[in-house]
Structures are given as structure tokens and as C-alpha cells.
N, C-alpha and C positions, 0 to 999 in steps of 0.2 A: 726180686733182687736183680734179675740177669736183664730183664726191663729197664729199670730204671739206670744200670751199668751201660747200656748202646740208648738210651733216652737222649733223644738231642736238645737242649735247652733252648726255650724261645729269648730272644731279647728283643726289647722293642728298637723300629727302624724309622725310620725316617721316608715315608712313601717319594719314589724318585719325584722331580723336578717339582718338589716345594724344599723353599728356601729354609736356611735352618734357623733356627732363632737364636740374634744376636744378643750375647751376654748384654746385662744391664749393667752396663759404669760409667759412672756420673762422667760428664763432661769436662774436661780439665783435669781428672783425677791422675792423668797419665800424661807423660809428654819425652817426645822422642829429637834425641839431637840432631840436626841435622849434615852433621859433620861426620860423626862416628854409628848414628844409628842402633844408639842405646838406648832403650827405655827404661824411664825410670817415673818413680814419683814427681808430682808434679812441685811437691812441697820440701820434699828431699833436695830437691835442684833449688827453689828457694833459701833453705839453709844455707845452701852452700852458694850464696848470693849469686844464682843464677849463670853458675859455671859448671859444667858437664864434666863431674868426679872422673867419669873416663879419658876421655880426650883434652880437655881443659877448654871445647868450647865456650866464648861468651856469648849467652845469649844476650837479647835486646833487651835495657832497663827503659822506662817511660820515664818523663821527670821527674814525676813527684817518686818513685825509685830511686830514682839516684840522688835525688837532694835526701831522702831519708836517711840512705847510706852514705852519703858522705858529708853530709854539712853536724857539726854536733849537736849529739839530740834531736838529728832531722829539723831543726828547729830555722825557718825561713822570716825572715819580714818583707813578704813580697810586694814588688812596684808594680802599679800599672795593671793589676789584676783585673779591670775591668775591661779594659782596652779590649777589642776584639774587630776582625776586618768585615768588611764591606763590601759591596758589588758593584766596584767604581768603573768598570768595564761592560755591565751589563753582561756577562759573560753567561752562554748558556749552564742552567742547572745549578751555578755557583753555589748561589744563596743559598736554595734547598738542599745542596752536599753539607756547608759549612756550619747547617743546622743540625742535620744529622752527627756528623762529628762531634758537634758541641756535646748532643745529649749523650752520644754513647763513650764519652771519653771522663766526662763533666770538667773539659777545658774549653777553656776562650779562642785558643791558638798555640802555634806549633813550640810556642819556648815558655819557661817560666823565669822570672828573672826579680833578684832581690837581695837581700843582705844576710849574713848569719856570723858562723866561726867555724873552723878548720882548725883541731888543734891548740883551741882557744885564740888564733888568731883571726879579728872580723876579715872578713871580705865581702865584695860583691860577686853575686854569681846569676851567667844567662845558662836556663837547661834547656836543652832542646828536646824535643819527645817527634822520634820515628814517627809511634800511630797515628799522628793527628797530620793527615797531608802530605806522606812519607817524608816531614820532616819540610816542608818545602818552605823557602822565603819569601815571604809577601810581605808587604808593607808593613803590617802588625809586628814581623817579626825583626824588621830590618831597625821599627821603630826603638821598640823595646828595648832590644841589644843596644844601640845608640845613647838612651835614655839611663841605659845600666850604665855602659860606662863615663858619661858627664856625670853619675855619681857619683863612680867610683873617683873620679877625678875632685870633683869639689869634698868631701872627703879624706883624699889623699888614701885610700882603700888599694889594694889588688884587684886587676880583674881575671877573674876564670870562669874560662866562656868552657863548654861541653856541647862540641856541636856533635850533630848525624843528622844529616839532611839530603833527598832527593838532587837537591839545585832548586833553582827558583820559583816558585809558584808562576804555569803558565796563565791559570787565569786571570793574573793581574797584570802579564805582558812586562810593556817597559818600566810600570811604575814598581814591579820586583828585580828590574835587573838594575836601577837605581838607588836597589841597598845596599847595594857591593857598594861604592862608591859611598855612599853615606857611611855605615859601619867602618869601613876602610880610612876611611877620615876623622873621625872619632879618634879612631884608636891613634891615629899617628900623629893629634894635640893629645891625647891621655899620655903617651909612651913618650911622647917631646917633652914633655914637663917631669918626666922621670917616673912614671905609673908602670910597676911591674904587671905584664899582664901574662898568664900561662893560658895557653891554646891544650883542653883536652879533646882528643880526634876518636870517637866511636862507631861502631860498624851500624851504616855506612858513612861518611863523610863526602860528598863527591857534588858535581859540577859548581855552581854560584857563591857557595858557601864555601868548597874547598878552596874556591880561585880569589875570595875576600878573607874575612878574619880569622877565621879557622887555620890560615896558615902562618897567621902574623904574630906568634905568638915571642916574647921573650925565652918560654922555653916550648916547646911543642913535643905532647905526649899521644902515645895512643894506648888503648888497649890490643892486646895481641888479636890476630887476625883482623882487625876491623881492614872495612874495604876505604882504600881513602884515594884519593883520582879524582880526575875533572870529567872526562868525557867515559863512555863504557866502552867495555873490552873490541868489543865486535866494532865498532866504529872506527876505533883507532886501530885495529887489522886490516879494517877495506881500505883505511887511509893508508897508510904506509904498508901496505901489501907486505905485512911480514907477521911471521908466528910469533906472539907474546909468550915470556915466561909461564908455566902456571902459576906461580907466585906472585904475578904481578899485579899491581895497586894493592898488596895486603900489606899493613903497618910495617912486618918485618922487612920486605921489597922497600917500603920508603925511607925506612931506618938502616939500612947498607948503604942506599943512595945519597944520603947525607940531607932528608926532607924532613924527619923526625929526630928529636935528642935522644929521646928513648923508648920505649915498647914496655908497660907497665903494665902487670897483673891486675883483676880488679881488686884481691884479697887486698892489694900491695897499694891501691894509688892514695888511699887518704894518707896515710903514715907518707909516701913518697912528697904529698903534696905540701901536706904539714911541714916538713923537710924544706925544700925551697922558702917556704912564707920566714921559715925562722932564720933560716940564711942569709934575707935579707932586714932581720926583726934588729931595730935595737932597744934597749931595756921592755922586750915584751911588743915592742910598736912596731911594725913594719913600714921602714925605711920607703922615703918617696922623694923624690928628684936627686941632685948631685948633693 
């Protein structure tokens, strides 16, 4: 009895310098904001379309995401889906990056671009998808955009473009800084002839894409925090040798400045956007030129 009362129990230990073994959990099961540094489920933050219940981070949607979530019934009749770019510069490794991307994305290029309804009103819509090239503009995607809106135009349609884009694809040089100017042109016979077009701006939006249509919008929307700017932070501090806001280039910094109309929820933008399309709708049709 008085034994086993001073008996010291064994437990097993861990012999020092081996490693401990790491829990098994699946891969994606878990995901952690990087705003507020909450973990959570990974499917839990899906519900809640990809917004961080604690902080109200948004995270990044890919295309076919966002047209799910916002066009009705997800439902797209997509242009140009074959369309895919090229390696008209020879440019090293291109080809075999923009193969790899293709398979692990199973996208052509960095935007999707096509027809559906919002609220029951048609429209045409370009998406742009971050993962594929962070977003970058190359000729495929300068094309596209372009091609979407001469639809929307012949049509008589709205256009809503959803950009987030790096800036311009440098492997294709000048034949991507070439889409600002094309894109840019477009829009300004679509919007001349009375084509309402709403510019949505998601985290990031920034250099070629910021500096062309992405800003040209009739009404111009962002989600909160998204990063929206031309050049990055540290650049324009070497330039002009001064301390930046911390807030600055975030949606709500461009919407003080007078660069955005408004800073829109994600729960909030289809209802918001719907809004606008019927403001300008008559009997059900949405209104095009004077």
C-alpha cells in the first residue's frame, strides 16, 4: 500500500533530439487569415463566402468563384474560351510556365469573360483570376476584355469588368502595355454611345490594369481592404522620399480620396450591383445611350 502511495508513475517520453510526430490533417482543412490571425475551417470561411467571421477579412475569389457567386445561378455563356496566349517574344521558360498554369488551374488565361444576369438583368462580364499569372495582362487578356465589351456594345448590354491584376504581363513586353490603350479605347466608343459600364476593383488591383480600365468605370466599386495603386509602396517612398499612410492604396484610402464611389461588402455587392443595373433599367431593359 505505502509502495505504491511514494510509487512514481512512468509515462512515456519522447527520447530528446527526435522530432515529434506531426498531427495528420489533411491539407486545406484548416486556414488561417492573414489579417487577424484566426484559424478557422477552411469550409466554414467558404460559407461565409470567403470573409473572416472575425475581422471581416476578404479573402482572394478565382473567376470561376466569383461568377458563381455573383452572376444568377452562376450561370455564364462564356466568349472566347478557347483563346489562350502564346510565346510571341520567345521569352525564356514562358511557354512551359503558361502550361503548367493551364493544368493546375484548368484555365486558358488570366480573365473569363461572357454573358449571364444579375438580378435578372443580362449583362456582360470580364473576371479576372489573381492565380493565374497574378492576374497579369497579356495580350489574351487585353483581347478578351476588348471583345467583351464590342459585345456588350453591339448588344446594348452593361459592362462589369472585376479586375485584380499584378500589372502587365512582363513576358510579353510591349505587346502587353499595348492593352491599356486598346481596352482604354473600347471602352471610350462603348461609354460614347451611352454603354453603362461599372468598374469592380478587388484585392489587388494595381499597375497597367489600375492605370487603364479598371479605373474607367461609370461607377467604380471596390471590396473593403482590397489593395488598389499603380506603382508599390516602397517605390513611391524612395520616390518622393516620404513616409506613406499605413492605409494607403487600400480601397477605403482611395474612397476618402475621391478615386472610388464606394467600398462594398462582398455579402453586399450583387444586391448593390443589381441596384445600379435597375436604376438605369426601363420596363425590365436596361437603358443604353441618351
Amino acid at each position: 500500500m505505502f509502495k505504491d502511495l511514494f510509487h512514481k508513475k512512468k509515462y512515456a517520453t519522447i527520447p530528446s533530439g527526435q522530432p515529434r510526430p506531426k498531427p495528420d490533417i489533411p491539407e486545406g482543412l484548416m486556414s488561417k487569415c492573414p489579417k487577424c490571425g484566426n484559424i478557422q475551417f477552411s469550409k466554414e470561411i467558404e460559407k461565409n463566402l470567403k470573409v473572416c467571421p472575425e475581422c471581416g477579412h476578404h479573402f482572394r475569389l478565382n473567376a470561376r468563384e466569383r461568377i458563381a457567386l455573383t452572376l444568377d445561378d452562376g450561370k455564364l455563356i462564356e466568349y472566347d474560351a478557347e483563346m489562350e496566349s502564346e510565346d510571341p517574344l520567345g521569352f525564356p521558360d514562358y511557354a512551359a510556365k503558361l502550361e503548367r498554369q493551364k493544368k493546375a488551374l484548368n484555365m486558358r488565361d488570366a480573365v473569363v469573360t461572357g454573358e449571364g444576369t444579375i438580378g435578372g438583368f443580362p449583362v456582360v462580364v470580364a473576371v479576372m483570376s489573381f492565380d493565374f499569372f497574378a492576374g497579369s495582362m497579356g495580350s489574351v487578356v487585353g483581347e478578351k476584355i476588348t471583345r467583351a465589351i464590342e459585345q456588350a456594345h453591339a448588344k446594348k448590354l452593361p459592362m462589369i469588368i472585376f479586375s485584380t491584376s499584378g500589372g502587365a504581363r512582363m513576358q510579353e513586353s510591349i505587346l502587353s502595355l499595348m492593352q491599356m490603350a486598346k481596352t482604354s479605347a473600347a471602352l471610350a466608343h462603348f461609354q460614347g454611345g451611352g454603354g453603362l459600364f461599372i468598374s469592380v476593383l478587388t484585392d489587388p488591383t494595381t499597375g497597367g490594369v489600375s492605370a487603364s480600365f479598371a479605373m474607367l468605370g461609370d461607377y467604380n466599386l471596390a471590396e473593403p481592404g482590397a489593395l488598389v495603386g499603380f506603382a508599390g509602396r516602397v517605390v513611391i517612398e524612395q520616390t518622393i522620399r516620404q513616409k506613406l499612410p499605413d492605409n494607403f492604396q487600400t480601397a477605403e484610402f482611395n474612397l476618402q480620396h475621391g478615386q472610388l464611389d464606394k467600398v462594398v461588402h462582398r455579402k453586399e455587392l450583387k444586391a448593390m450591383l443589381a441596384k445600379l443595373l435597375d436604376m438605369h433599367a426601363v420596363k425590365g431593359e436596361v437603358t443604353y445611350g441618351g
